[in-house]
KETI-899609 format. One record per residue (C-alpha): residue in three letters; x, y negated, z negated. Coordinates in steps of 0.05 Angstrom, whole numbers, padded with zeros to 5 digits, always signed. Example, Ala and Ser with C-alpha at 12.3 -4.5 7.8 and 13.67 -1.06 7.14 Angstrom:
// residues 2
ALA+00246+00090-00156
SER+00273+00021-00143
This chain:
// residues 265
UNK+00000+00000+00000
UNK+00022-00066+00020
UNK+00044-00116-00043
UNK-00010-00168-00017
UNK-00059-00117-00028
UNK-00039-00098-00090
UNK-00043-00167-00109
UNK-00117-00169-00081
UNK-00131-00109-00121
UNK-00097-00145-00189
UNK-00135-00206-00172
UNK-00200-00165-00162
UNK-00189-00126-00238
UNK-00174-00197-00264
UNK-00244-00233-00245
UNK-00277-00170-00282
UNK-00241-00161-00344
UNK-00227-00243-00348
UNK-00216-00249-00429
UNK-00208-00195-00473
UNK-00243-00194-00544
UNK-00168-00221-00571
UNK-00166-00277-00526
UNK-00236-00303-00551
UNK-00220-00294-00620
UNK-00158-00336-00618
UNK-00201-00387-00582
UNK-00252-00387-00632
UNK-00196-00397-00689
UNK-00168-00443-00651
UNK-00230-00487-00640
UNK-00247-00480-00722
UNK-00176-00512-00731
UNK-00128-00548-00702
UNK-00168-00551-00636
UNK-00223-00577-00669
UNK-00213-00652-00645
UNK-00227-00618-00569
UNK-00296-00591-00593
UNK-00333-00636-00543
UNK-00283-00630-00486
UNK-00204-00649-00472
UNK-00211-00710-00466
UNK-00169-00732-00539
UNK-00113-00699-00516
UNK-00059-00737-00512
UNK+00021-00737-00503
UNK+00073-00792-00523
UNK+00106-00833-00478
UNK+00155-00897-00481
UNK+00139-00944-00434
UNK+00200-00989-00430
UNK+00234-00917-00396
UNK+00188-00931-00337
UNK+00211-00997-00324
UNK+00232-00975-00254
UNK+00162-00956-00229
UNK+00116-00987-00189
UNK+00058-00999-00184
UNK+00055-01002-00260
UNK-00023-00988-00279
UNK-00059-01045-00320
UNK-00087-01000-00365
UNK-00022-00968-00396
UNK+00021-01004-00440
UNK+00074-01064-00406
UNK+00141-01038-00400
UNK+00179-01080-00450
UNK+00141-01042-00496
UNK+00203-00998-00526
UNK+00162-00956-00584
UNK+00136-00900-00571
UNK+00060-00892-00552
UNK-00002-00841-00539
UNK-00034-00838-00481
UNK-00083-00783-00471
UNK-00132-00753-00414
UNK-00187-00795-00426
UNK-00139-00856-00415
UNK-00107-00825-00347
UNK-00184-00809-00320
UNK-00195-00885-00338
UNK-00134-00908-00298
UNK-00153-00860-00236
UNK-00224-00888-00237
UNK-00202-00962-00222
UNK-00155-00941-00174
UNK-00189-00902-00133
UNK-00245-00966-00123
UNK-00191-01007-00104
UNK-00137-00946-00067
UNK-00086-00946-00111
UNK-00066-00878-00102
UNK-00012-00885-00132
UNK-00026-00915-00189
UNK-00061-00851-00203
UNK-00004-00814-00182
UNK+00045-00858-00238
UNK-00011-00850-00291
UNK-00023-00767-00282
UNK+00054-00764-00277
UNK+00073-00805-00339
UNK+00015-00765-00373
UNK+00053-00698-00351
UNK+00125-00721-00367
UNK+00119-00760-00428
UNK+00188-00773-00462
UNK+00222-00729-00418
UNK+00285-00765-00398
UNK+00295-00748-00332
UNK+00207-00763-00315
UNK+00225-00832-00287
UNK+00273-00823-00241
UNK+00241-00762-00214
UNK+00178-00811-00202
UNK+00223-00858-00169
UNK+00244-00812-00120
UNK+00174-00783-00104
UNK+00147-00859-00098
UNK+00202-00884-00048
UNK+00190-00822-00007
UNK+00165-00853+00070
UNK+00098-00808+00073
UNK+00071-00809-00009
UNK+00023-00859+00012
UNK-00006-00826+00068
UNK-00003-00760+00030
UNK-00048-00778-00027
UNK-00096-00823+00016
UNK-00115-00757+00051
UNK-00108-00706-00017
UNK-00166-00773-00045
UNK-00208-00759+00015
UNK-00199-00677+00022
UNK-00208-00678-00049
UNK-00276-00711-00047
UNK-00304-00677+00017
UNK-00273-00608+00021
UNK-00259-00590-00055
UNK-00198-00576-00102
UNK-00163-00510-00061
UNK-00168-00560+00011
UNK-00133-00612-00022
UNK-00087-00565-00053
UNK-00065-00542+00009
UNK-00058-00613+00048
UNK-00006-00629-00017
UNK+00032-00570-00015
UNK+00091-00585+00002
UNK+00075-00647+00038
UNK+00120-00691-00010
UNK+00192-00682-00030
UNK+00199-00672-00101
UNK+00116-00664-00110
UNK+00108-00603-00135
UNK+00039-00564-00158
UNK+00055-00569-00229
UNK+00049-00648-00219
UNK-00001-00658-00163
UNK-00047-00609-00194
UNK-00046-00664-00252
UNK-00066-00716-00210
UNK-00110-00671-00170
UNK-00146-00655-00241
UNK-00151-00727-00256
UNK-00182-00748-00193
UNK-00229-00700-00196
UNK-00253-00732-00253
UNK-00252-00788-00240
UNK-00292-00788-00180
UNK-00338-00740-00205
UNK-00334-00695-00141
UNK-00388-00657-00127
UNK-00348-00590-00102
UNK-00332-00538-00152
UNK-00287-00505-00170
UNK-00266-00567-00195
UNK-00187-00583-00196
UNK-00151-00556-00259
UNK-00077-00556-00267
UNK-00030-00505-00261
UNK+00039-00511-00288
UNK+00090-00458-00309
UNK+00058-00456-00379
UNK-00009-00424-00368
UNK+00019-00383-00309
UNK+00063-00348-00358
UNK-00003-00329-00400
UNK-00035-00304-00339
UNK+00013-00267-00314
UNK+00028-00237-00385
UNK-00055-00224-00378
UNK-00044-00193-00310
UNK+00010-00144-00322
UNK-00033-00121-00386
UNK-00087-00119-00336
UNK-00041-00081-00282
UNK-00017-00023-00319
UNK-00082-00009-00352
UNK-00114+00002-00280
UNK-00052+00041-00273
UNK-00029-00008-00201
UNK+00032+00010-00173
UNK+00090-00046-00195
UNK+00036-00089-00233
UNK+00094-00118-00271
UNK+00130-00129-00211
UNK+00053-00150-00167
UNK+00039-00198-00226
UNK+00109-00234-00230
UNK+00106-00241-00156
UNK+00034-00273-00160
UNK+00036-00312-00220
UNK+00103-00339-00217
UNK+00144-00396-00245
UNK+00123-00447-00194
UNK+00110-00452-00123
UNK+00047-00424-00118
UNK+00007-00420-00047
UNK-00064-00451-00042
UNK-00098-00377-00047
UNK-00062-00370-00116
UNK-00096-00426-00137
UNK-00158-00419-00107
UNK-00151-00338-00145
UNK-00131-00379-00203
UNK-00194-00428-00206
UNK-00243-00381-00195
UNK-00215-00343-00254
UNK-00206-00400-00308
UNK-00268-00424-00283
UNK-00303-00354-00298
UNK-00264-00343-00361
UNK-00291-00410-00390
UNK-00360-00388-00365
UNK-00347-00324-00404
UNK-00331-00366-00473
UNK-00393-00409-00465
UNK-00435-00341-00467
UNK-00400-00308-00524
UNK-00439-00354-00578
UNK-00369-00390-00603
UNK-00393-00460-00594
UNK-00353-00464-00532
UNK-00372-00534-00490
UNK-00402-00521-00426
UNK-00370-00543-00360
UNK-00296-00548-00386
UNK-00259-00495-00352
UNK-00200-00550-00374
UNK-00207-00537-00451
UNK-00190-00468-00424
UNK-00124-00489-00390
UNK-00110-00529-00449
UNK-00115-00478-00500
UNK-00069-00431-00461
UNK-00021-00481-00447
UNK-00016-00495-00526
UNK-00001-00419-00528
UNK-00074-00409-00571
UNK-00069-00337-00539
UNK-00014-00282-00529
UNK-00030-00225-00476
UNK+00033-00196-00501
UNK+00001-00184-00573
């Protein structure tokens, strides 16, 4: 059998065993404690960020703090959705782009210059014009694929962030909606998937779910797999009588990015 479809045959076992009485658990313990201020959604969460290291970027977004602001401050997803919303009225894609990014890096040192790089590339601004517009009109695994690899030094652990954030903020009317993916939560799935593998007894699974869920790099149909499965696990929690907010597939992505739940345990 071909590793592609031993991959479709993973994926397949995935959608029907999505979250296994441990995972729900840990999300329910997680949710009574210290994810209790994301009870309504995940909106409050937040990361810290200096602004005075960004002094190199522009366009610099009204709504964050100025840049000769050296003190460290918070800025969370609520506030980046904010940011997204005014700039998409007026196009400033990148704006959005600066405020998902400085979200995603926070005081990591080398954030800035990487954003630097990515803004003075020749085609960003024509790149996230048409990921805006796909986005709105042909859903989150279209513009997905029109940003892949469309901009040096974009990668999908950052434009998913933005992609998630202009969902949002536009309120798009496509669903799946656009979650991010970053090296993080794939780790957890593919931890999931391997359990998942050798339990169906797949040929390779740890080898078929390293290959799928990888560090980075993923293809559009890995994240369209990996939508319709976050989307479906979240789904999953809503029904299991845990208090679990409807429609916020992201509280999902942020609790396995926070490491709530082990597949390994």
């Amino acid at each position: 059998m071909r590793r592609q479809d031993l991959a479709d045959a993973l994926d397949a076992e995935l959608m029907k065993q999505l979250l296994p009485t441990t995972a729900v658990h840990a999300v329910r313990r997680w949710l009574a404690g210290a994810g209790a201020q994301y009870a309504t959604g995940a909106g409050a969460h937040a990361v810290r960020y200096v602004p005075a290291h960004w002094s190199g970027i522009a366009p610099w977004p009204d709504r964050l703090l100025e840049r000769s602001h050296a003190k460290s401050a918070a800025i969370s997803r609520a506030q980046v959705v904010a940011v997204a919303r005014e700039a998409v009225k007026r196009g400033g894609w990148s704006e959005a782009l600066v405020a998902s990014y400085v979200w995603g890096q926070g005081r990591t040192g080398y954030g800035p210059h990487r954003l630097k790089e990515i803004l003075d590339e020749p085609n960003v601004s024509d790149a996230l014009v048409k990921a805006g517009a796909t986005l709105r009109e042909e859903g989150a695994v279209a513009a997905y694929r029109m940003l892949y690899g469309a901009v040096r030094g974009l990668g999908p652990a950052f434009f998913t962030k933005l992609l998630y954030f202009l969902d949002l903020a536009m309120d798009t009317p496509t669903v799946p909606r656009a979650l991010i993916l970053d090296q993080r939560v794939a780790r957890v799935v593919r931890t999931h998937a391997t359990r998942v593998g050798l339990e169906m007894e797949l040929t390779a699974a740890s080898d078929v779910a390293a290959w799928t869920w990888s560090d980075g790099g993923w293809t559009p149909h890995r994240y369209g797999v990996y939508l319709r499965w976050i989307t479906a696990a979240a789904e999953q929690l809503v029904s299991s009588g845990i208090e679990w907010p409807e429609s916020n597939p992201d509280l999902l992505e942020l609790a396995l990015f926070d490491g709530v739940w082990d597949p390994a345990t």
